[in-house]
C-alpha positions in Angstrom: -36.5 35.2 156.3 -39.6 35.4 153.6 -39.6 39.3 154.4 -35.5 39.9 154.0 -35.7 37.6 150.8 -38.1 39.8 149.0 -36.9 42.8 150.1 -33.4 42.0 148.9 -34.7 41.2 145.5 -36.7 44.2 145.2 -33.1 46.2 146.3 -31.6 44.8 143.2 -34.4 45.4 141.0 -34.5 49.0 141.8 -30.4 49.3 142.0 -30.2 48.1 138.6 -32.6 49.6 137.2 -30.9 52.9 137.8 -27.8 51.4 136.7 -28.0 50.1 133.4 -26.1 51.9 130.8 -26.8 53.3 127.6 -24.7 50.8 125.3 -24.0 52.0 121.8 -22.6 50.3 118.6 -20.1 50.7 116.8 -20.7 48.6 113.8 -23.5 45.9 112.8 -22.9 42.7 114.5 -23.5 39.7 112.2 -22.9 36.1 114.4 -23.8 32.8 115.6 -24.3 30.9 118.5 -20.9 28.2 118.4 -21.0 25.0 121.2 -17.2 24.0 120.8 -18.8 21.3 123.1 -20.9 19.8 121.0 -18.7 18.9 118.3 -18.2 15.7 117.7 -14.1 16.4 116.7 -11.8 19.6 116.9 -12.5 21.4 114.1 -12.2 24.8 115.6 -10.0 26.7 113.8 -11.8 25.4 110.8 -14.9 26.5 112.0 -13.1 30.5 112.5 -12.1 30.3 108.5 -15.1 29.8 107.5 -16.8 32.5 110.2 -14.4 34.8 109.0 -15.4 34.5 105.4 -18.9 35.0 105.9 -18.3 38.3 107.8 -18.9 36.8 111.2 -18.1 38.8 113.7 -19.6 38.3 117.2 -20.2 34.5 118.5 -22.2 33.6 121.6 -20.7 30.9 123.4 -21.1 29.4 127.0 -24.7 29.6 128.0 -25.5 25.8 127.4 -22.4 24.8 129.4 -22.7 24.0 133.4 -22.6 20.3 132.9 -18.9 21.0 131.2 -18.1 23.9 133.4 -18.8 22.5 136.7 -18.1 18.7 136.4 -18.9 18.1 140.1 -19.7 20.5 142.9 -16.7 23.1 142.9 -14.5 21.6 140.7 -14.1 23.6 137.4 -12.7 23.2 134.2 -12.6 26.1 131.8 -10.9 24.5 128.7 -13.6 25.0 126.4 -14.4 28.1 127.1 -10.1 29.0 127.2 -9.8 27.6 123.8 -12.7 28.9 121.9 -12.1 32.8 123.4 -8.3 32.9 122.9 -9.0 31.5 119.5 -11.8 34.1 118.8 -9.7 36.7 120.1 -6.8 35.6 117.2 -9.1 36.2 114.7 -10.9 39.2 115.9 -14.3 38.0 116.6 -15.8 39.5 119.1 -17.6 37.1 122.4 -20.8 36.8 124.1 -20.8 34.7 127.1 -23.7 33.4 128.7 -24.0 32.5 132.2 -24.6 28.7 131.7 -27.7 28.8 134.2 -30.8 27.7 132.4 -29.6 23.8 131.9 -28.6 22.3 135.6 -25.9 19.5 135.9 -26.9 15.8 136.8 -24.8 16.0 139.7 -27.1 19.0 140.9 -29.9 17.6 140.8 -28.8 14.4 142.7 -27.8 16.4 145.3 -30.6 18.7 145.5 -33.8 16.6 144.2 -35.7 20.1 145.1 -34.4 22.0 142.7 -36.4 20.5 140.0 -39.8 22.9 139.3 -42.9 21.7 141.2 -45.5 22.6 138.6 -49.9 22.2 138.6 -48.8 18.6 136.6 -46.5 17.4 139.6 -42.8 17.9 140.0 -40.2 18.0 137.1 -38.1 15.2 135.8 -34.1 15.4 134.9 -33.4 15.4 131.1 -35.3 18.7 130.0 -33.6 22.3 130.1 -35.2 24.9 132.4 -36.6 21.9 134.3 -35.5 24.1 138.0 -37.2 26.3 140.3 -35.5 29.8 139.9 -36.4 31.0 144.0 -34.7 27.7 145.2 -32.0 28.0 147.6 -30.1 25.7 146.2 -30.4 26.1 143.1 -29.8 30.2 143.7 -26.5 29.5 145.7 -25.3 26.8 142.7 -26.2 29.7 140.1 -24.3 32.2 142.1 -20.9 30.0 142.8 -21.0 28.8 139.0 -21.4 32.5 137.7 -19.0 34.0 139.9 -16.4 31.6 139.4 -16.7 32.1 135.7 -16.8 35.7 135.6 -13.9 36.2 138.0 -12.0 33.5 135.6 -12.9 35.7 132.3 -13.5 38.9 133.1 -10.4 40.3 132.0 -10.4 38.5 128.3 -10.0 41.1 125.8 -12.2 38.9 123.8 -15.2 39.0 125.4 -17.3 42.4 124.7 -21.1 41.5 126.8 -22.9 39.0 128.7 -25.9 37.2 127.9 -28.0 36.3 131.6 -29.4 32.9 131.8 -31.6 32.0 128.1 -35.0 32.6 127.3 -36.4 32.9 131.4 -39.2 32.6 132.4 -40.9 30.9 136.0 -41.7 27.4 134.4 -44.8 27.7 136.1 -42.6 27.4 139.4 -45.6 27.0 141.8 -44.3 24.7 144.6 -44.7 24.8 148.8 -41.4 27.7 148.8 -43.8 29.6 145.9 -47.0 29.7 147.4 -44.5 30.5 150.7 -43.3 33.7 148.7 -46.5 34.2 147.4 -48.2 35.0 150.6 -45.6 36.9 151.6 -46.3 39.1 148.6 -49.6 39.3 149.7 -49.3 40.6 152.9 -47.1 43.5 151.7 -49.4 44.3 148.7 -53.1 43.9 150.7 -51.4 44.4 153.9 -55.0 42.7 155.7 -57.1 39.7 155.0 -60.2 42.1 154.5 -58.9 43.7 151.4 -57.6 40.7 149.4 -60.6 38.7 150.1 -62.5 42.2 148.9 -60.3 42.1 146.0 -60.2 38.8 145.2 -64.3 38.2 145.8 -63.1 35.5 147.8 -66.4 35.0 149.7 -67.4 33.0 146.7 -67.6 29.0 147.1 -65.8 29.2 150.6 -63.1 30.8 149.2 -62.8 33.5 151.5 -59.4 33.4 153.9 -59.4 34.0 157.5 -55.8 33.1 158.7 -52.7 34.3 156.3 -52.1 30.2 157.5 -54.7 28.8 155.8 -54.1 30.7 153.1 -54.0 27.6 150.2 -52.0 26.6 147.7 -53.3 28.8 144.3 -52.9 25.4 142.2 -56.3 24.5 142.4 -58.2 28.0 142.5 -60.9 28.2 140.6 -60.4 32.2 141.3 -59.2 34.0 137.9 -58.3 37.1 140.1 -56.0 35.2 142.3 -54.9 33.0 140.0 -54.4 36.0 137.5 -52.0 37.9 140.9 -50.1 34.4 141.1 -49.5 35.2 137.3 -48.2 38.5 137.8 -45.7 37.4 141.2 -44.2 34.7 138.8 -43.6 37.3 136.1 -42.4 39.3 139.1 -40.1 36.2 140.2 -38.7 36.3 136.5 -37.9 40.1 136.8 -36.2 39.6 140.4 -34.4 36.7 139.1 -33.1 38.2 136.0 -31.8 41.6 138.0 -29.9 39.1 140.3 -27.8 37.9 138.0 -27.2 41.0 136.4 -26.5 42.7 139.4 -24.0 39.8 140.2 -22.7 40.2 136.8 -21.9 44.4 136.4 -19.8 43.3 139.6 -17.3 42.0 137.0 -17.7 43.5 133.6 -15.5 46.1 132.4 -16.6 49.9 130.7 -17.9 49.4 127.6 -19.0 45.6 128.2 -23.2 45.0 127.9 -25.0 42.9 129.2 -28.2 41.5 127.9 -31.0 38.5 127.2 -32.7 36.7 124.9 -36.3 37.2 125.9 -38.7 35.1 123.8 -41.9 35.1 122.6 -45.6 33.4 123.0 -45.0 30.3 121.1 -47.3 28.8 118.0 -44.8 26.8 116.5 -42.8 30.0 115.9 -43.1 33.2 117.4 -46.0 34.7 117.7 -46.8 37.3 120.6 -46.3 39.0 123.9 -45.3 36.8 126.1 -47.7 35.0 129.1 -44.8 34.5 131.4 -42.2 37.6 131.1 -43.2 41.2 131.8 -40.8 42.0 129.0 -40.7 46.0 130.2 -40.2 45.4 134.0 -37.6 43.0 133.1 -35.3 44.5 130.7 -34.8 47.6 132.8 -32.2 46.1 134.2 -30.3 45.2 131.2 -27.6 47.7 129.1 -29.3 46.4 125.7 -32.5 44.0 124.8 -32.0 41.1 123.2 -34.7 39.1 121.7 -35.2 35.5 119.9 -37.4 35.6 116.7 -38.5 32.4 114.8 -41.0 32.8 112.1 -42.5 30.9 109.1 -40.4 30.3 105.8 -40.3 29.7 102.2 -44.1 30.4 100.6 -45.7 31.3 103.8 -42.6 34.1 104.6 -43.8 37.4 105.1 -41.4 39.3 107.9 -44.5 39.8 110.2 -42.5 37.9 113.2 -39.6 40.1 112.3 -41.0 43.4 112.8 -43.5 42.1 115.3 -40.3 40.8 117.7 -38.5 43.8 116.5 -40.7 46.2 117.5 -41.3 45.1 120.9 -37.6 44.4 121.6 -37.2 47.9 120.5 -40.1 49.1 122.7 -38.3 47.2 125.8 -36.1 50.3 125.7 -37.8 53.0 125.0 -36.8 53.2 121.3 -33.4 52.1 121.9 -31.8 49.8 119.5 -31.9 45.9 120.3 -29.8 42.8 119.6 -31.5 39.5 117.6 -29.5 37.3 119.9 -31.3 34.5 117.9 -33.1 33.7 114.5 -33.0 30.7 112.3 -30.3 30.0 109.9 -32.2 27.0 108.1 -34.0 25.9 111.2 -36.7 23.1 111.1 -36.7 21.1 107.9 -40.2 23.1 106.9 -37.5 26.3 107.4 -35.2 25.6 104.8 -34.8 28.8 103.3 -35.6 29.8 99.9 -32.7 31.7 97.7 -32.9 35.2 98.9 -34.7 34.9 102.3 -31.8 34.6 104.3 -30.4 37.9 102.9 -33.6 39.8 103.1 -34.9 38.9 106.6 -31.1 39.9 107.8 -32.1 43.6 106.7 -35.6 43.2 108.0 -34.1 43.6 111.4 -31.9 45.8 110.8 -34.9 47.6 109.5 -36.4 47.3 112.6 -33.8 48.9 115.1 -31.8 46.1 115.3 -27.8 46.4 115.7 -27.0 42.8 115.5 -28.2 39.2 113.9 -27.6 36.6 115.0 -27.8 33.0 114.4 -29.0 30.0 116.3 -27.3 28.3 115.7 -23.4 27.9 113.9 -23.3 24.1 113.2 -26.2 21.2 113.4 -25.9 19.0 116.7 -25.3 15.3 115.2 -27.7 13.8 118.3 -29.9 14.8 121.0 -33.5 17.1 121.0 -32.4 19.2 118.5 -30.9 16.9 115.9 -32.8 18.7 113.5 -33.0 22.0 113.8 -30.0 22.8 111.6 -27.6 25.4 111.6 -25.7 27.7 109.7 -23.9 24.8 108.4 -25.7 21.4 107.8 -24.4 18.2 109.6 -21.7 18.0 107.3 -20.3 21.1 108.0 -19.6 22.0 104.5 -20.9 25.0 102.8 -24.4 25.2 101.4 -27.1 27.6 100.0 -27.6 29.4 103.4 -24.0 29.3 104.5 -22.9 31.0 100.8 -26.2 33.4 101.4 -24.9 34.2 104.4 -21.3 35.6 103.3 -22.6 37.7 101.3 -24.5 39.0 104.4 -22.0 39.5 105.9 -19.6 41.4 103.3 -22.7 44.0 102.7 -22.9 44.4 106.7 -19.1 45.0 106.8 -19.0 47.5 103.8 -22.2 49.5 104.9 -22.6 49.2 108.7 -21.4 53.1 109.0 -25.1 53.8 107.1 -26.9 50.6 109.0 -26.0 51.2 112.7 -28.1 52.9 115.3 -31.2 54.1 113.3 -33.7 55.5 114.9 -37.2 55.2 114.3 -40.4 57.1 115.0 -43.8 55.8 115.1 -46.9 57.8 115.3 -49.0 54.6 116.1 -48.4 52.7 119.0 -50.1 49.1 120.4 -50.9 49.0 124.6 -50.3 45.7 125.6 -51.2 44.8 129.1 -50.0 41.4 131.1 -52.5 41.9 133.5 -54.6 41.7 130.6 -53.5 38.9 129.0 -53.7 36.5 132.3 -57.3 37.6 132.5 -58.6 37.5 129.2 -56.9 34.3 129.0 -58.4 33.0 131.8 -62.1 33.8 129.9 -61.3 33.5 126.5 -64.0 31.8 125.5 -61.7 30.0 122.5 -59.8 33.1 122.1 -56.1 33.8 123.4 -55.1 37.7 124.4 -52.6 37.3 121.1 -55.3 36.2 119.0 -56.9 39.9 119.4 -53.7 41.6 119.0 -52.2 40.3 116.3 -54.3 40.5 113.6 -54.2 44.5 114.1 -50.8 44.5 114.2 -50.5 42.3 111.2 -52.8 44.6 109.5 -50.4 47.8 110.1 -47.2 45.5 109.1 -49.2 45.3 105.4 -50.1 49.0 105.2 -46.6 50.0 106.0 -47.5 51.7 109.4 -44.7 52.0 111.6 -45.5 50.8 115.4 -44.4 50.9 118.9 -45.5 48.7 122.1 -46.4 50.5 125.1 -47.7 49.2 128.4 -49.5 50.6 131.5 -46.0 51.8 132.8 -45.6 53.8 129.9 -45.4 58.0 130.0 -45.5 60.5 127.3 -48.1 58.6 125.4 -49.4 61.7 123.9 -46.8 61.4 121.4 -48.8 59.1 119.6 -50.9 60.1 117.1 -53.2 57.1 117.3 -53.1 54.3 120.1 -54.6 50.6 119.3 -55.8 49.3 122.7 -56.6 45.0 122.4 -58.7 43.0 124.8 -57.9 45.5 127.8 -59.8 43.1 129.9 -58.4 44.4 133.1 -56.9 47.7 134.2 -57.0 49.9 137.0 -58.9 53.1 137.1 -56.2 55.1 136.4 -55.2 53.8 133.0 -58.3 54.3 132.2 -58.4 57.7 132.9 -55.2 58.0 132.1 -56.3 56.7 128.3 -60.1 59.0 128.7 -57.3 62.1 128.7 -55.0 61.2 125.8 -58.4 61.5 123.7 -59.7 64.4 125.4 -56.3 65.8 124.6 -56.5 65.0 121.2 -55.8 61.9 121.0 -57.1 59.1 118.8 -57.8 55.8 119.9 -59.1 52.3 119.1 -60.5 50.1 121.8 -61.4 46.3 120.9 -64.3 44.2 122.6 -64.2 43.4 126.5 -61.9 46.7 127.2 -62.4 47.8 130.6 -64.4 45.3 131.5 -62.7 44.5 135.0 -60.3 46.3 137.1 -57.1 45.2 137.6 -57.8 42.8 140.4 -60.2 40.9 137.4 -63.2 42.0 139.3 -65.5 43.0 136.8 -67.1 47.3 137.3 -70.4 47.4 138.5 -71.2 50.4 135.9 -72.5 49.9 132.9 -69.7 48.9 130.7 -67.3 49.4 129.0 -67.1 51.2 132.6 -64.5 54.3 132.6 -64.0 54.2 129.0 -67.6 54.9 128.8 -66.9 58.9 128.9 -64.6 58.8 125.6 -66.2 56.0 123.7 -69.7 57.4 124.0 -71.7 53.5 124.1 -72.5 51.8 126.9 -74.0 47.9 126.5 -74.8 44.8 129.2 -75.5 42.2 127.3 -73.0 40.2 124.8 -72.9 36.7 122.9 -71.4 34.5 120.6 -72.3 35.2 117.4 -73.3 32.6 114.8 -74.3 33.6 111.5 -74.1 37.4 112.3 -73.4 39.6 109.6 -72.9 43.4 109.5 -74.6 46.3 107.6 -75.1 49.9 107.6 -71.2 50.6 106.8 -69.2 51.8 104.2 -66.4 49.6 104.2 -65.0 47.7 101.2 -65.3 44.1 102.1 -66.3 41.0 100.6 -69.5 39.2 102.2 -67.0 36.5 103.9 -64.9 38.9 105.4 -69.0 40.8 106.3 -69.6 39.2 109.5 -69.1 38.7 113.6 -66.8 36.4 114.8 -65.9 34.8 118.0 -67.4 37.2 120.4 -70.1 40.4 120.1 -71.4 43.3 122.4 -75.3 44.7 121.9 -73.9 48.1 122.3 -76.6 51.2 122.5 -74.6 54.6 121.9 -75.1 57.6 124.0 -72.9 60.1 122.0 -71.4 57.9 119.4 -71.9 57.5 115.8 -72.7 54.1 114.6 -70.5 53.2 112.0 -71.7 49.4 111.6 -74.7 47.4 112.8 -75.1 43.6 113.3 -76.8 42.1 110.4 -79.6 39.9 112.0 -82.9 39.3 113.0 -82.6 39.9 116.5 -79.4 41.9 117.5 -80.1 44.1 114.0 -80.4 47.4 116.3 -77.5 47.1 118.3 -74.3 48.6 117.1 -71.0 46.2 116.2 -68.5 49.3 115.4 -68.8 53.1 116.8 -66.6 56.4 116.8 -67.2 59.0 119.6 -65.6 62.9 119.5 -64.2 63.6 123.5 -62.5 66.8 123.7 -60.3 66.8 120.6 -60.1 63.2 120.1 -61.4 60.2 118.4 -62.5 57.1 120.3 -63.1 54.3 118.2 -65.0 50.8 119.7 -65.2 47.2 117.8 -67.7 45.2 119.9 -66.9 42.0 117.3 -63.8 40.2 116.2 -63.6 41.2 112.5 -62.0 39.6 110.0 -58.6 40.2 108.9 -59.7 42.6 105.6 -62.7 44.4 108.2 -59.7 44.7 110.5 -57.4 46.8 107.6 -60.6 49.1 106.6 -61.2 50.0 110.0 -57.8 50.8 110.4 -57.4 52.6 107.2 -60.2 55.0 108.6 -59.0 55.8 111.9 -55.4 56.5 110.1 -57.2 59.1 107.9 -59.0 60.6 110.6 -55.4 60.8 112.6 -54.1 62.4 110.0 -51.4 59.9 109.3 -50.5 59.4 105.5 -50.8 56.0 103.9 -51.1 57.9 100.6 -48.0 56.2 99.1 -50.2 53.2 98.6 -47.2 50.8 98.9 -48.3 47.7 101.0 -47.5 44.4 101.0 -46.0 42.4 99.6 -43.3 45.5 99.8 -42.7 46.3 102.9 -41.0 50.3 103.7 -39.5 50.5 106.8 -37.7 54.1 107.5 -35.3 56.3 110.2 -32.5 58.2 110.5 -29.4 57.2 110.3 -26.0 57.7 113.2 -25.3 61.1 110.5 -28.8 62.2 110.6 -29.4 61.0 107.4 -33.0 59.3 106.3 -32.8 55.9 105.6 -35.2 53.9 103.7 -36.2 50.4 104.0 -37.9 48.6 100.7 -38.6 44.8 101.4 -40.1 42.8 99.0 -41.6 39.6 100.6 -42.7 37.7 97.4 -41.2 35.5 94.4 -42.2 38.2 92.0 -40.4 41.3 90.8 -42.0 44.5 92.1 -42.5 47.7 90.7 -42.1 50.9 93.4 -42.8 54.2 92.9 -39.9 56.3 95.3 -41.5 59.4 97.3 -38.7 61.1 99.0 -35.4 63.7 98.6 -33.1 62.3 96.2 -31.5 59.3 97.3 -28.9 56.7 96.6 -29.5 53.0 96.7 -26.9 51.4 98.9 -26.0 48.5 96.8 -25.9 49.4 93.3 -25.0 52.8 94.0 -27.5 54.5 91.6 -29.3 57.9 92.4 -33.3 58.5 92.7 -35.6 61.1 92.3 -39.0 62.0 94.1 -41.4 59.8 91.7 -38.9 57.8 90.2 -39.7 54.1 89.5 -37.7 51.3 90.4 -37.9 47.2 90.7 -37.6 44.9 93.4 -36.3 41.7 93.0 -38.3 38.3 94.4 -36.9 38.1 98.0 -34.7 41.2 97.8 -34.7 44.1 99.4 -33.7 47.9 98.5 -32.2 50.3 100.6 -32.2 54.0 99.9 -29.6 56.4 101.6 -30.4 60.4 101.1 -28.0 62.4 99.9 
């Protein structure tokens, strides 16, 4: 039974794969998230008026909606959803629907008190959303009756142009008996024999070691970071199977030209922030026609678009450079979010900036009660317009008028970022105070500021020759043959940079035996055995422009020795002052760049700035922020440039580029022409 159950996931993973389609826009989408079932009285039609003068044209509706939609087992009532899609179809807006899986019913989980996630902490209790175990029987055939019954009841609405699967998956840590069941069942076809996991896993340690697959125990309480870090990757794996089951179960009802898609998230820090732990973003959208993505980022003085093209530029990456959907940013948001005039307008062109071919809010209209009493709409609790609703018509009037110039950009990067979430687990799992997204982001910040356009790749990832340079954080573990696979791109000209603990374990966590940084060794040219925390550790014997703050080790440092490689900075300190902090190697026709320390922010950006110059990638324009350029070419081949100007000051911008017209005030420019920015506005230049 464990056998057929993970084989027939793995069928659907692979079937639709294969089968997801190419979806292409038509037009910018500009919409909201709408509960007609929240409302506290029928103000629907209302609610269309006033979508339809701020340009809205797409709402999401439904995914919220089981406890409505399935009142008791089997017995359905679709007036909600009938009302608000016959009314949206009157008024031309176009309809999202989710399947309403993610929030269960109370009579559910009465019935089946199992369904409710076992986590580490104990079982779940009733009241939370995404409170269930996604491999539960009973939850699975529940999921599959309620979305079946609603897609045979809807399919045909000429309303309704994509689906949204379940919201913002993930495993909720599911890790109950039926887990660890599938989990050694996942073993045994991965390992195939006890010998090699407990090789793998370095088991023998503490007792560990297991002799029957029926003792094999429960991974709650291993102290094991390789098998905990495997139990990791089978619930992201879960989350993947899970996510091409309903789709699957889906594309057996949507029409031609219908999407379907999801609103991954983000790692969380009180907005978004990172890759996330729990999703293998890549594995999963595969499955999907378009990626959709959720981005929620700081506001008013402490705004600067980072989350935007950070969320962007992953979502974008799910794809392979295929344009995504925002299925969900913040209108006003937390009360700390309240927008600032101007904000609202420019991070709606951010995305678009980005790849995106729709924004959308989260949400339409403030909930009067329950957890999210305060994380306000569109509309404020009175439902009357406001700053950000009046912000947001004119959003929507500019999307309408220039959405034949907006649409399906594409973008080129010549810089990419290798994520790993085999990496992540592990370094996680030793981080010594640090978190995987801790490493990454501050190099990806740094590239945001200098105006250097960036893709995400992972281990799956082909063709990454076609990147000029390649930023590789914390690649704690890997297998062999990334590594190799990354020792070629440099050979092959190739340039790369490699943060601290790269390649320190392979991609069971079990840390090499070589001298590290193992593999890697043959590009980077160092080799060191010894590392610390560094306290008081400076750095000298470099070039870089830095103040004597931003001077120093933080966090973590290698006592690197080089074999072939140049030292480009030493630590500063009586003991560790002969070891190297930061090196650069030549390997065939390549650059391989190492940072044994976690720099600061402004070390990070000089670094950076000389391992763009050595790639041969221009930053000679000089524009940085607070102006932030995005560019790519347009559905008519035309170049289109972004200029976004993330600060309450007017900005001055000298234009490099073919002459131009600027979208909104339709005025030509020249190569080396000046123009202004306006605080919290953006430019957008269209070639001629």
């Amino acid at each position: 039974m464990k056998k057929t159950f993970l084989l027939f996931l793995h069928i659907f993973v692979l079937m639709f794969t294969l089968s997801a389609q190419k979806y292409q826009s038509h037009e910018i989408l500009f919409g909201v998230a709408y509960y007609d079932e929240y409302m506290p009285f029928d103000r629907l039609e209302k609610d269309i008026s006033m979508m339809k003068a701020a340009g809205i044209n797409i709402v999401r509706i439904a995914e919220s909606t089981w406890g409505t939609l399935e009142t008791q087992e089997g017995v359905f009532d679709y007036s909600h959803i009938d009302r608000v899609l016959n009314a949206m179809h009157k008024a031309g807006i176009k309809v999202i629907v989710g399947t309403p899986t993610y929030a269960i019913p109370t009579w559910l989980a009465k019935k089946h008190p199992d369904i409710l996630v076992i986590t580490p902490s104990g079982q779940a209790k009733y009241g939370t959303r995404q409170n269930m175990d996604i491999t539960n029987i009973h939850f699975r055939e529940a999921a599959e009756r309620v979305i079946r019954n609603l897609m045979e009841h809807i399919k045909d609405h000429p309303a309704i142009v994509g689906y949204q699967v379940d919201n913002e998956t993930k495993s909720y840590n599911t890790s109950g008996p039926n887990v660890q069941k599938l989990f050694v069942e996942y073993c045994k076809q991965k390992f195939k024999n006890l010998d090699a996991l407990n090789d793998a896993f370095g088991l023998n340690y503490w007792s560990n070691r297991i002799n029957s697959w029926d003792d094999f125990p429960s991974t709650i309480g291993s102290i094991n970071a390789s098998l905990s870090a495997e139990f990791s990757k089978f619930q992201r794996k879960l989350v993947t199977d899970y996510l091409a089951w309903q789709v699957a179960i889906v594309n057996e009802y949507k029409r031609p030209g219908q999407f379907v898609t999801q609103n991954f998230d983000l790692d969380w820090r009180g907005y978004s922030f990172g890759i996330q732990s729990e999703v293998d973003h890549f594995a999963a959208a595969a499955a999907l026609d378009v990626a959709g993505i959720d981005i929620y980022h700081p506001s008013q003085d402490f705004l600067t678009g980072t989350e935007v093209s950070l969320g962007g530029d992953i979502a974008r990456s799910m794809k392979a450079g295929r344009n995504y959907f925002v299925m969900e940013t913040q209108a006003q948001g937390f009360p700390k979010w309240t927008p600032y005039p101007g904000q609202l307008r420019l991070l709606a062109y951010s995305h678009l900036a980005s790849g995106a071919n729709m924004v959308a809010y989260w949400h339409w209209h403030s909930i009067h009660n329950s957890a999210e009493t305060y994380w306000k709409g569109l509309l404020s609790h009175d439902f009357e317009p406001n700053a950000t609703y009046n912000e947001a018509k004119i959003i929507g009037e500019e999307f309408r008028r220039f959405s034949k110039h907006l649409v399906n950009i594409k973008i080129t990067n010549k810089v990419a970022i290798l994520f790993s979430n085999e990496a992540l687990s592990a370094f996680n799992y030793y981080g010594f105070g640090l978190k995987y997204n801790d490493v990454l982001r501050p190099y990806y910040d740094a590239l945001y500021r200098m105006n250097v356009g960036v893709d995400f790749i992972d281990p799956t990832s082909i063709n990454i020759d076609k990147y000029k340079l390649i930023i590789v954080p914390a690649l704690y573990a890997a297998p062999d043959s990334l590594l190799q696979k990354l020792n070629e791109y440099v050979k092959n000209g190739g340039h790369i940079v490699y943060t601290f603990r790269s390649g320190f374990s392979n991609e069971n966590v079990k840390v090499r035996t070589s001298t590290q940084p193992g593999i890697i060794n043959q590009a980077c040219g160092i080799s060191y055995n010894q590392f610390t925390i560094p306290k008081n550790v400076g750095l000298k014997g470099h070039q870089f422009n830095v103040n004597k703050d931003d001077n120093v080790a933080k966090s973590w440092m290698e006592l690197i020795s080089t074999t072939t490689a140049k030292t480009l900075a030493y630590y500063d300190h009586p003991v560790w002052g002969k070891y190297s902090a930061l090196t650069q190697n030549n390997y065939g026709k390549g650059l391989a760049t190492y940072v044994g320390f976690m720099p600061t922010p402004a070390m990070i950006r000089e670094i950076l700035k000389d391992v763009l110059y050595k790639a041969k990638i221009d930053i000679s324009e000089q524009i940085s922020f607070p102006i932030i350029k995005k560019t790519g070419i347009n559905q008519n081949g035309k170049l289109i440039q972004y200029f976004l100007n993330y600060s309450d000051k007017t900005m001055s911008v000298n234009y490099v580029g073919r002459e131009s017209v600027e979208l909104f005030s339709n005025s030509s420019i020249k190569d080396k022409d000046n123009f202004t920015i306006k605080p919290w506005s953006v430019n957008i230049y269209l070639e001629k």
